[in-house]
TORPA-4810 file (N, C-alpha, C, O; in nm, 3 decimals):
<nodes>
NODE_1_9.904_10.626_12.628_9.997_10.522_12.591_10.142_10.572_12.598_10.224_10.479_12.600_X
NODE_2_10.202_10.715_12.602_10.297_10.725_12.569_10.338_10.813_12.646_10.442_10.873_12.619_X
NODE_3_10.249_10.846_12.782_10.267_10.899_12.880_10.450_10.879_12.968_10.534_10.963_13.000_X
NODE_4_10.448_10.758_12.976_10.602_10.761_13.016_10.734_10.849_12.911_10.849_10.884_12.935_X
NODE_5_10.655_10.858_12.803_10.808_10.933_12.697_10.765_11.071_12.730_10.852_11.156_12.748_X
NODE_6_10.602_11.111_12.743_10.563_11.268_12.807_10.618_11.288_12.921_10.658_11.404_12.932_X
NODE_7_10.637_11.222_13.012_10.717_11.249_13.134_10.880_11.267_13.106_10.925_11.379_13.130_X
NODE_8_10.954_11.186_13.066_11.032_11.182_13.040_11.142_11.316_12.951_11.258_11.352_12.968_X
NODE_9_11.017_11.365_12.844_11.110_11.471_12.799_11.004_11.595_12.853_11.007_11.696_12.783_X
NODE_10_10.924_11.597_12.954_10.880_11.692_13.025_11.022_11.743_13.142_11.046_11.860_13.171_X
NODE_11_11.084_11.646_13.182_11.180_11.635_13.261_11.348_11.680_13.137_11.460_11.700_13.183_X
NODE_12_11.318_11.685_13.015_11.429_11.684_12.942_11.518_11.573_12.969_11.638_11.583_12.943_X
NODE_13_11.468_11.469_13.020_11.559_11.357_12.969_11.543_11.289_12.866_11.493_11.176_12.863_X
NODE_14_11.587_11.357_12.764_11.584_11.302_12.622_11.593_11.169_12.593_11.506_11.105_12.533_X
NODE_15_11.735_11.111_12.650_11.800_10.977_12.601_11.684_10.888_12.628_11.651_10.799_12.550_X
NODE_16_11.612_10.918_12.759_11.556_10.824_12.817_11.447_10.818_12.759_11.402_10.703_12.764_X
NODE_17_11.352_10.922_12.681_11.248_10.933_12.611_11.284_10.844_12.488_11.223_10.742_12.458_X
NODE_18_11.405_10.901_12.411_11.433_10.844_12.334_11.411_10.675_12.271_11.356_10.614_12.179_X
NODE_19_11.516_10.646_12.421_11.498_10.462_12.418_11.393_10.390_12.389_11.381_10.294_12.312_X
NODE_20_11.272_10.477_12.502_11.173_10.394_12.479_11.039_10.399_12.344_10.957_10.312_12.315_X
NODE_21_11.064_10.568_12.269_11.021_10.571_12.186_11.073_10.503_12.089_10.972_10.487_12.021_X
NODE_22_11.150_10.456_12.037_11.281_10.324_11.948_11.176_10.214_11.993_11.108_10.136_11.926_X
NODE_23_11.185_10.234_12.115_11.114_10.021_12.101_10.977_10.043_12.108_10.912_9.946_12.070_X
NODE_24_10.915_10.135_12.142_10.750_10.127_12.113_10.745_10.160_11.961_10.634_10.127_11.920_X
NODE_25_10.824_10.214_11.858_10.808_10.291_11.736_10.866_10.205_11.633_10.835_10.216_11.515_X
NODE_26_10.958_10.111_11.681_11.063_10.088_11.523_11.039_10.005_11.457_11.107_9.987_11.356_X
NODE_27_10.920_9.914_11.493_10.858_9.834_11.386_10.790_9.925_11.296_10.833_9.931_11.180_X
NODE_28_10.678_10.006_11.334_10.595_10.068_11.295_10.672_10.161_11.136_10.666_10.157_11.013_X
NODE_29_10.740_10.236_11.245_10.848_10.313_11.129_10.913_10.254_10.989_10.929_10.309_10.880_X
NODE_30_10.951_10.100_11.043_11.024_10.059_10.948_10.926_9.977_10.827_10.950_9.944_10.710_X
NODE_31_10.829_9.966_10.899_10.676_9.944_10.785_10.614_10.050_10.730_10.544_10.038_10.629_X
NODE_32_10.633_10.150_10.783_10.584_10.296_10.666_10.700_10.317_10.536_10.694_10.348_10.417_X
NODE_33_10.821_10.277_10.649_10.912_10.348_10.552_10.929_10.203_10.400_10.971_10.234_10.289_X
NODE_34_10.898_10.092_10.428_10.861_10.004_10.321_10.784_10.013_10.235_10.814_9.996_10.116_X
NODE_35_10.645_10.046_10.285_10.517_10.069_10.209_10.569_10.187_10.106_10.561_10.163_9.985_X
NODE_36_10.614_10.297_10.144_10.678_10.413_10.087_10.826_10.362_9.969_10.844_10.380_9.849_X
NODE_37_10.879_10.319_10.037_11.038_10.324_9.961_10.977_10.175_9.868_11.023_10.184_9.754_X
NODE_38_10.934_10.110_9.876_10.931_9.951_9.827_11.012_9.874_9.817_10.995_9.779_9.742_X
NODE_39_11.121_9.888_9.886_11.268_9.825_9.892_11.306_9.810_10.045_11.296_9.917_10.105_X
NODE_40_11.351_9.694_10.127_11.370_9.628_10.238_11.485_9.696_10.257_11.496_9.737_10.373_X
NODE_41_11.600_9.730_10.163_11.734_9.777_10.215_11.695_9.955_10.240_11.736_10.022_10.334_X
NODE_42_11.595_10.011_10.113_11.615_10.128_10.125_11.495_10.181_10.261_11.466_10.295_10.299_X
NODE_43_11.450_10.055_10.306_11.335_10.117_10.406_11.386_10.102_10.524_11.314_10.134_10.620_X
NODE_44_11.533_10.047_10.551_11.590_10.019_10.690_11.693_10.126_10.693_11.726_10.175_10.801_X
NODE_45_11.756_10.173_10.561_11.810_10.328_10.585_11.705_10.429_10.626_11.705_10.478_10.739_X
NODE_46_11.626_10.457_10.545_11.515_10.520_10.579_11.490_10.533_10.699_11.471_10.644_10.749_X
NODE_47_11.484_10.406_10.777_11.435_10.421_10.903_11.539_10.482_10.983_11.508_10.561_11.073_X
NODE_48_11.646_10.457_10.962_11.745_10.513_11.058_11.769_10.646_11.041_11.842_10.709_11.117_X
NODE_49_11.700_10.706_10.926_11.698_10.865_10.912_11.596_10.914_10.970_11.604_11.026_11.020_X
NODE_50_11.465_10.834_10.975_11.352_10.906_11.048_11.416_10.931_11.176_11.458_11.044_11.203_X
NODE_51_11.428_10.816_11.270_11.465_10.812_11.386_11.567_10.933_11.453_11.556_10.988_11.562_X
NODE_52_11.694_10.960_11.319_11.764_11.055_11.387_11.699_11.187_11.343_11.763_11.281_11.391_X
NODE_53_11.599_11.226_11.273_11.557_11.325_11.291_11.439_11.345_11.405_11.418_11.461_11.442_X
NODE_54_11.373_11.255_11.453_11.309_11.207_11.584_11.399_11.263_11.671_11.373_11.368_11.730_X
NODE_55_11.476_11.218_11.682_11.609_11.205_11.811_11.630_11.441_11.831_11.601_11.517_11.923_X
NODE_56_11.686_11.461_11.708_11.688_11.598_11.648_11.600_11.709_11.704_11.631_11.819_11.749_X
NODE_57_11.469_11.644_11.687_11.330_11.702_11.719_11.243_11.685_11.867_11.142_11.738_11.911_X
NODE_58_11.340_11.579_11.919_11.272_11.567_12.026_11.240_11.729_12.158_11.144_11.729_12.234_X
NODE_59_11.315_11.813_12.153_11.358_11.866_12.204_11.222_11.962_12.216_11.180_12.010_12.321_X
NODE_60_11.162_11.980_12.087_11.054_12.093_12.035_10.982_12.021_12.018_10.903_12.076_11.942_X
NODE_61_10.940_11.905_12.041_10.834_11.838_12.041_10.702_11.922_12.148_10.758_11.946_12.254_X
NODE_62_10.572_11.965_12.154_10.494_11.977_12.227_10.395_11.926_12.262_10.303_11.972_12.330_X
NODE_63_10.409_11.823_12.214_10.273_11.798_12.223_10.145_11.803_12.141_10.037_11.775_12.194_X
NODE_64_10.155_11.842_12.000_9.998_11.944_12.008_9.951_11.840_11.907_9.836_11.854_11.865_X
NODE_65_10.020_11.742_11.863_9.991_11.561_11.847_9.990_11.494_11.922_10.026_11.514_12.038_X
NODE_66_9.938_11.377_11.866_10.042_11.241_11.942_10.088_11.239_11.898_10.083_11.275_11.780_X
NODE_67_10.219_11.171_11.990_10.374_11.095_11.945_10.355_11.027_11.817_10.447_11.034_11.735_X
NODE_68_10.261_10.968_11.791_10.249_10.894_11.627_10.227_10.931_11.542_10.287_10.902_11.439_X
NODE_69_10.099_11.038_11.552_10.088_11.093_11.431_10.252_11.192_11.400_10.297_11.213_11.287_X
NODE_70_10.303_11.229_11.501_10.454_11.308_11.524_10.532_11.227_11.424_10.591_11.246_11.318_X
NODE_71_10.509_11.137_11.499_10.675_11.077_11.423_10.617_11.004_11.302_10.702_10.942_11.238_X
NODE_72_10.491_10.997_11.255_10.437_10.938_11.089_10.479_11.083_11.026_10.572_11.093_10.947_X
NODE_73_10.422_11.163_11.057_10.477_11.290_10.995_10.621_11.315_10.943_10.651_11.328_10.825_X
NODE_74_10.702_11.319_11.045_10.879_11.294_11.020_10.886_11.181_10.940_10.958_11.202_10.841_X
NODE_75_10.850_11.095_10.944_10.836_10.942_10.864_10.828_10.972_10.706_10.913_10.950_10.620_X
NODE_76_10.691_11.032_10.693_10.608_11.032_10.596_10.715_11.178_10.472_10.761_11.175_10.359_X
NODE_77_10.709_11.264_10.562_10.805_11.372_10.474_10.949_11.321_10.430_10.999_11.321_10.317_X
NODE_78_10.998_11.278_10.549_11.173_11.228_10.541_11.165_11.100_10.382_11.242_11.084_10.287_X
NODE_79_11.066_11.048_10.409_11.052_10.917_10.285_11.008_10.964_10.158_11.046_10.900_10.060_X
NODE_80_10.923_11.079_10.140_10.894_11.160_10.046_11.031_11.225_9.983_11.077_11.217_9.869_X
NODE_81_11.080_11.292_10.103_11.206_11.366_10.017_11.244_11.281_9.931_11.233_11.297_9.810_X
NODE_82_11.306_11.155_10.002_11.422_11.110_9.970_11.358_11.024_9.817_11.441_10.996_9.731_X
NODE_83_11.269_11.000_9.804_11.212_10.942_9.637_11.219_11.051_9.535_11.256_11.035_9.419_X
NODE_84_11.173_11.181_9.599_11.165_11.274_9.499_11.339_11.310_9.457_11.379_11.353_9.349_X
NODE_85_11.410_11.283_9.561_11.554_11.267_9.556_11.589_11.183_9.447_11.661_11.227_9.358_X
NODE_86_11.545_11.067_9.444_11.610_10.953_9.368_11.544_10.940_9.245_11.574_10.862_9.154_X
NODE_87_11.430_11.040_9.248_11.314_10.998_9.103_11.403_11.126_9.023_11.369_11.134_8.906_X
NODE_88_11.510_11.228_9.063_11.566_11.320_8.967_11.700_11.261_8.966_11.780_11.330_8.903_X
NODE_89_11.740_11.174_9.006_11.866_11.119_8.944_11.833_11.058_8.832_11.722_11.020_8.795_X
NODE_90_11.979_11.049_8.759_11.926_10.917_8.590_11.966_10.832_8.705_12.018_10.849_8.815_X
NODE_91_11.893_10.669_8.591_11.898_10.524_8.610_11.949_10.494_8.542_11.944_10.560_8.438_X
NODE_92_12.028_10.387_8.548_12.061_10.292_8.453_12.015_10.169_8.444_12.044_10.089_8.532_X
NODE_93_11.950_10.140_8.357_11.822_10.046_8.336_11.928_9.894_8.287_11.983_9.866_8.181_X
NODE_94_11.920_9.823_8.416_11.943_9.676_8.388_11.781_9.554_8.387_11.679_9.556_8.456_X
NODE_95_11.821_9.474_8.291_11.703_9.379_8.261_11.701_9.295_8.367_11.798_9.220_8.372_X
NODE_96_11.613_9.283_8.464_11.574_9.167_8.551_11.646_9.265_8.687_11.617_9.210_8.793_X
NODE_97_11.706_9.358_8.702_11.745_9.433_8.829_11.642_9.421_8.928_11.525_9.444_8.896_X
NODE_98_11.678_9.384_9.058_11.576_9.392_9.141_11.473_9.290_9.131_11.395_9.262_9.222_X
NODE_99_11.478_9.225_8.992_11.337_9.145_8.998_11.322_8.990_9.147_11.227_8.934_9.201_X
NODE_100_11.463_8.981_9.156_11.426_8.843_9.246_11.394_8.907_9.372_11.324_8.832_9.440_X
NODE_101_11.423_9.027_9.432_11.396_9.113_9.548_11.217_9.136_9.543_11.136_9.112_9.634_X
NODE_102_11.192_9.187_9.412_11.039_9.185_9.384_10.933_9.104_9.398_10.816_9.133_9.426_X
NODE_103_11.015_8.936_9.362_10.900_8.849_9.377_10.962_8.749_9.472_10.967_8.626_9.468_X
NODE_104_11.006_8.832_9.554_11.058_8.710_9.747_10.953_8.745_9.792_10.912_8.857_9.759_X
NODE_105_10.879_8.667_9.878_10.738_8.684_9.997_10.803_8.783_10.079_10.923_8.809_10.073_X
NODE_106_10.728_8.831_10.147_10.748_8.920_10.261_10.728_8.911_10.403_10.641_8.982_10.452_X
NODE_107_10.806_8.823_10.490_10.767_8.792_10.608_10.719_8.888_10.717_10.802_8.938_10.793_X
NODE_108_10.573_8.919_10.729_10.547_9.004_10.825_10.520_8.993_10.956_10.591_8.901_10.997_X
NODE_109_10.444_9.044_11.061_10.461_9.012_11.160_10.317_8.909_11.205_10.255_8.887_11.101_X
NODE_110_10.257_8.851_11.308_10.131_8.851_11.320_10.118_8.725_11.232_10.002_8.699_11.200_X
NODE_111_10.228_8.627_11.180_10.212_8.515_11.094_10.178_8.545_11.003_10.142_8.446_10.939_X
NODE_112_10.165_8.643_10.944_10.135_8.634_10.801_10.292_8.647_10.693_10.340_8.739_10.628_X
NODE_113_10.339_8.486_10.720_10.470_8.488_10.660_10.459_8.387_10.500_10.397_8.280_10.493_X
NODE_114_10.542_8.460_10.371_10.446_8.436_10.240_10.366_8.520_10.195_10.362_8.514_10.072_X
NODE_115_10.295_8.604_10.244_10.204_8.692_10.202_10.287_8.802_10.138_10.389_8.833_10.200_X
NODE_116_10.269_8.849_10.054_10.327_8.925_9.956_10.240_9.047_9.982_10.149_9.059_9.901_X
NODE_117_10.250_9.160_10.095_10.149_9.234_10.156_10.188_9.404_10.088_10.109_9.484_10.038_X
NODE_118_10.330_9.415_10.109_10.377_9.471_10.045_10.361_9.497_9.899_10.308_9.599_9.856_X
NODE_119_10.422_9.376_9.802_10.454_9.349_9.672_10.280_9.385_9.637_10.264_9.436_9.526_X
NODE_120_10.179_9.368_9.703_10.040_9.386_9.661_9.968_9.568_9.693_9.871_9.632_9.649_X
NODE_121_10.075_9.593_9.786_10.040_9.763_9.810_10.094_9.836_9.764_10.052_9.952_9.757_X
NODE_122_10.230_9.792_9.704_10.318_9.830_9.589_10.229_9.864_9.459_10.273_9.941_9.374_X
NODE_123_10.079_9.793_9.445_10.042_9.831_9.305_9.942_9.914_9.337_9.850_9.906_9.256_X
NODE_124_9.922_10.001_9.434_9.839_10.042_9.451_9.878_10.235_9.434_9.977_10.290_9.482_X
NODE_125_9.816_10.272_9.389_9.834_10.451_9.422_9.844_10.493_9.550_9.760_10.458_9.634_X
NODE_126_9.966_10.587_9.586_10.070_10.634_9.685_9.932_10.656_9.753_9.924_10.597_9.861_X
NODE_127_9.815_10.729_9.716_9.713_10.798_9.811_9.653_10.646_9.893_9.642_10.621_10.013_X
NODE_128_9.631_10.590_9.809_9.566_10.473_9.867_9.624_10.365_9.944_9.552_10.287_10.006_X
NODE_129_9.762_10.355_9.943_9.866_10.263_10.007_9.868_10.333_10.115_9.859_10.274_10.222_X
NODE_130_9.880_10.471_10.113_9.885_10.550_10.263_9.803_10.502_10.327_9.830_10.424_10.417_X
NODE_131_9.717_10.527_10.306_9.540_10.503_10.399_9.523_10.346_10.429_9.469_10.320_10.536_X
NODE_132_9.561_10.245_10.352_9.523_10.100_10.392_9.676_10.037_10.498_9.700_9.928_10.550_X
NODE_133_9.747_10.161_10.495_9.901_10.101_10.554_9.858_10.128_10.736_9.847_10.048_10.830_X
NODE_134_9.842_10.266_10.728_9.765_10.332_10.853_9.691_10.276_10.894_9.715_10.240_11.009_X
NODE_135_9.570_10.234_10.841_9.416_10.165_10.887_9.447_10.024_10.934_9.413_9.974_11.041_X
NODE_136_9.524_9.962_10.826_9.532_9.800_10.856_9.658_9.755_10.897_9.652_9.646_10.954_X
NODE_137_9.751_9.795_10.888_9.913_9.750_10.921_9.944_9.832_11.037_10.034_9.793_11.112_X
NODE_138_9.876_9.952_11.065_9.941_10.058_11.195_9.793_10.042_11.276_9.819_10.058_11.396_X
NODE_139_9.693_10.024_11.263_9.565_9.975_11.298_9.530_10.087_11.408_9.521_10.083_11.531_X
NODE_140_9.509_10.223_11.278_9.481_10.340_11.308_9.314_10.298_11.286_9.256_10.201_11.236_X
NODE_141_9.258_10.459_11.366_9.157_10.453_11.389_9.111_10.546_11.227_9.210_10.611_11.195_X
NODE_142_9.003_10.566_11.132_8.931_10.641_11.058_9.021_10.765_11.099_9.116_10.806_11.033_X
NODE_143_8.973_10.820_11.221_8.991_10.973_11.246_9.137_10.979_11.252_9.203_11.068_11.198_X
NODE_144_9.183_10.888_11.316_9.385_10.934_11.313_9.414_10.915_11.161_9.471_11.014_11.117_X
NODE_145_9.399_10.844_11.093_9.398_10.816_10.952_9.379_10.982_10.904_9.482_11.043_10.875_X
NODE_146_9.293_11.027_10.899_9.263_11.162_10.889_9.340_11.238_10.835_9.385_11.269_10.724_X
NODE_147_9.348_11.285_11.035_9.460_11.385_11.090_9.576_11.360_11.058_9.649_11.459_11.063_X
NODE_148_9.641_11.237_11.016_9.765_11.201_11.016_9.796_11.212_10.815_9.917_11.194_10.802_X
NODE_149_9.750_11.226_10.718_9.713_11.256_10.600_9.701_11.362_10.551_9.735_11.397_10.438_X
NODE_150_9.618_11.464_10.694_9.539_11.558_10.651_9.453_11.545_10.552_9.455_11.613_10.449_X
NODE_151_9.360_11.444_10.581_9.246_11.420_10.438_9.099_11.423_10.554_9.091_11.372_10.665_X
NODE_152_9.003_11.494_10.483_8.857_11.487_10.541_8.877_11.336_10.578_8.966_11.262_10.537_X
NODE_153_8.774_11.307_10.669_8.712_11.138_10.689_8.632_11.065_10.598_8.613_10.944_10.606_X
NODE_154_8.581_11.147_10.506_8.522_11.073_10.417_8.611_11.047_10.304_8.589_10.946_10.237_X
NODE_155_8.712_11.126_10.272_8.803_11.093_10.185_8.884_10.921_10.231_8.942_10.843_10.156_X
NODE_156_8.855_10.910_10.385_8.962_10.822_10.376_8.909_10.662_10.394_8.962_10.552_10.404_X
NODE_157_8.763_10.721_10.393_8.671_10.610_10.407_8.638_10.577_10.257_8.576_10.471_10.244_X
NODE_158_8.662_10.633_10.161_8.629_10.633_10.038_8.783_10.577_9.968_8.755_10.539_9.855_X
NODE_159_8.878_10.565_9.985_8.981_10.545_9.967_9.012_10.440_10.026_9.104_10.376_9.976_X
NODE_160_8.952_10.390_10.145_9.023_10.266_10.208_8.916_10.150_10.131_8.950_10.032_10.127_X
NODE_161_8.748_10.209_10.055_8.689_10.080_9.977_8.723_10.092_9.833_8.710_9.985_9.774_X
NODE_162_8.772_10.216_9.744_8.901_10.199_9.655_8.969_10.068_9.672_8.943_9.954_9.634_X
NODE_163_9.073_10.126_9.747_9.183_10.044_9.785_9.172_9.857_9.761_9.246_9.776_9.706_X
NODE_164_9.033_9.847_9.838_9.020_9.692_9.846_8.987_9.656_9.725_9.043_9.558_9.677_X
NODE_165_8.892_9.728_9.652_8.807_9.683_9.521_8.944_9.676_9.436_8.943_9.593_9.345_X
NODE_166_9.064_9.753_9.454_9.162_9.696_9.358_9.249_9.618_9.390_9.317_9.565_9.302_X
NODE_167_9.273_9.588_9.545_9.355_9.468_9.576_9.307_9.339_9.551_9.372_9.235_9.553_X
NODE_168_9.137_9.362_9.516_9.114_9.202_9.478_9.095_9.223_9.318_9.093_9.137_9.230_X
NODE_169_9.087_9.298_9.312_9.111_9.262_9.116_9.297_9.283_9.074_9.331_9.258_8.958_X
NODE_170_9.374_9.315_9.147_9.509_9.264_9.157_9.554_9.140_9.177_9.649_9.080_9.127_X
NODE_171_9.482_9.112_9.250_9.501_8.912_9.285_9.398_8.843_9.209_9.402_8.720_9.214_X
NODE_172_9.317_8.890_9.148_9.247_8.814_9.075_9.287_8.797_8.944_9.226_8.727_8.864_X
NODE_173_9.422_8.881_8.910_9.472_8.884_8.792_9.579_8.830_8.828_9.597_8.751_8.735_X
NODE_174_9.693_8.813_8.921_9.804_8.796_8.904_9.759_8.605_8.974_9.839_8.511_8.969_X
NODE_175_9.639_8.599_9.020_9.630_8.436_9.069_9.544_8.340_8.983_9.525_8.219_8.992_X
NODE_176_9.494_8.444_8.884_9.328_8.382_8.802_9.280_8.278_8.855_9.267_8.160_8.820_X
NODE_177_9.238_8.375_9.002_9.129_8.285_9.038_8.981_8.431_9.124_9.011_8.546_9.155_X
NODE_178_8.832_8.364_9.140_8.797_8.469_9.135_8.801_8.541_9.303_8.764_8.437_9.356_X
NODE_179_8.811_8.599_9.374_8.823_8.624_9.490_8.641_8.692_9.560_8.583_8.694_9.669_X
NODE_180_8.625_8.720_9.468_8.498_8.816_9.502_8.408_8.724_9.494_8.445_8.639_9.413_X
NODE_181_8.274_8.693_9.554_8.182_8.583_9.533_8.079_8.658_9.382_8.043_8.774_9.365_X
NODE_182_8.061_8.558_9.312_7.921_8.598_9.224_7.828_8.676_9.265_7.790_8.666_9.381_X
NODE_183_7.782_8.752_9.195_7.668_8.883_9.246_7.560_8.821_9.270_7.543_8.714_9.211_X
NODE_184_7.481_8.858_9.342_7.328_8.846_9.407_7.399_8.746_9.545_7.327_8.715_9.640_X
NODE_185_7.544_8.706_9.536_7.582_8.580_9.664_7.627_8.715_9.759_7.636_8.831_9.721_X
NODE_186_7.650_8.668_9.878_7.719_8.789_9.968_7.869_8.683_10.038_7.898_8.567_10.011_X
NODE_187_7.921_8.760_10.112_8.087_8.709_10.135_8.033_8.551_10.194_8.101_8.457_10.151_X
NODE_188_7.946_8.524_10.264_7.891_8.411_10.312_7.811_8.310_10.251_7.751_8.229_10.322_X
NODE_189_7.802_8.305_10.122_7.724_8.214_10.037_7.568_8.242_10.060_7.487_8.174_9.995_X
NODE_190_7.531_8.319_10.132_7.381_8.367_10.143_7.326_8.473_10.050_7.368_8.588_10.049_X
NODE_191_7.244_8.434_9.985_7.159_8.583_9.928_7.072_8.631_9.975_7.023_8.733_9.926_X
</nodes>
């Protein structure tokens, strides 16, 4: 898939690698760096820091990834710093700050506009938001999920049915209504 940016900085034409890694990458990027930061303004700075350290790195890039798991990596650390950055500053705690930013829908891509996809992976533990962001929003495979984590495969297979069992008891609390069918029923009304 990404054979033209392998050619490209095989040849050291950076810029040109560059460009096209930006438009195959900058959605992607700017949805990790959301899932991570939980803030729309701080995930579009974000992104523009991954990118220029992308840009930085291109040079020593070898290969011995893919380009994605590459640049989730730069992604994934650069977005880490920068919380552990902001989680040792003080706050100053205003009442209702942020709250109308919190409960706006989240227009994503693929029509799912309204869906609050985010605001719902937001309640989830950093380990487990990783793994369902990758699997279902970057529509990684199990094994890149993995490698890209560094977690066994069963960890991430065990973490991605976590994950669901609490996104529907998250919406089953914040919608009181029941999402899961009655036991002995299966997702299809059949027993």
């Amino acid at each position: 898939m990404d054979e033209d940016i392998r050619q490209h900085l095989d040849a050291r034409r950076y810029s040109q690698a560059f460009d096209l890694l930006v438009d195959r990458y900058q959605d992607k990027v700017f949805h990790l760096a959301l899932g991570l930061m939980r803030d729309r303004g701080a995930a579009e700075d974000m992104a523009q820091e991954i990118f220029i350290r992308v840009w930085k790195g291109l040079a020593g890039y070898r290969g011995a990834a893919s380009m994605s798991t590459w640049i989730y990596a730069i992604g994934r650390n650069t977005c880490l710093t920068e919380l552990k950055h902001l989680a040792s500053r003080p706050r100053v705690c205003q009442e209702g700050a942020g709250l109308d930013r919190a409960t706006e829908p989240t227009a994503e891509p693929d029509g799912l506009a309204g869906v609050e996809i985010h605001a719902l992976l937001g309640h989830l533990p950093e380990r487990y938001r990783q793994v369902v962001t990758l699997y279902y929003l970057e529509e990684k495979s199990y094994q890149e999920v993995a490698e890209m984590l560094g977690i066994p495969l069963g960890t991430v297979k065990t973490f991605l049915h976590r994950a669901k069992k609490e996104l529907v008891e998250i919406i089953e609390r914040r919608e009181g209504v029941r999402v899961r069918p009655p036991r002995g029923v299966d997702a299809y009304g059949l027993s």
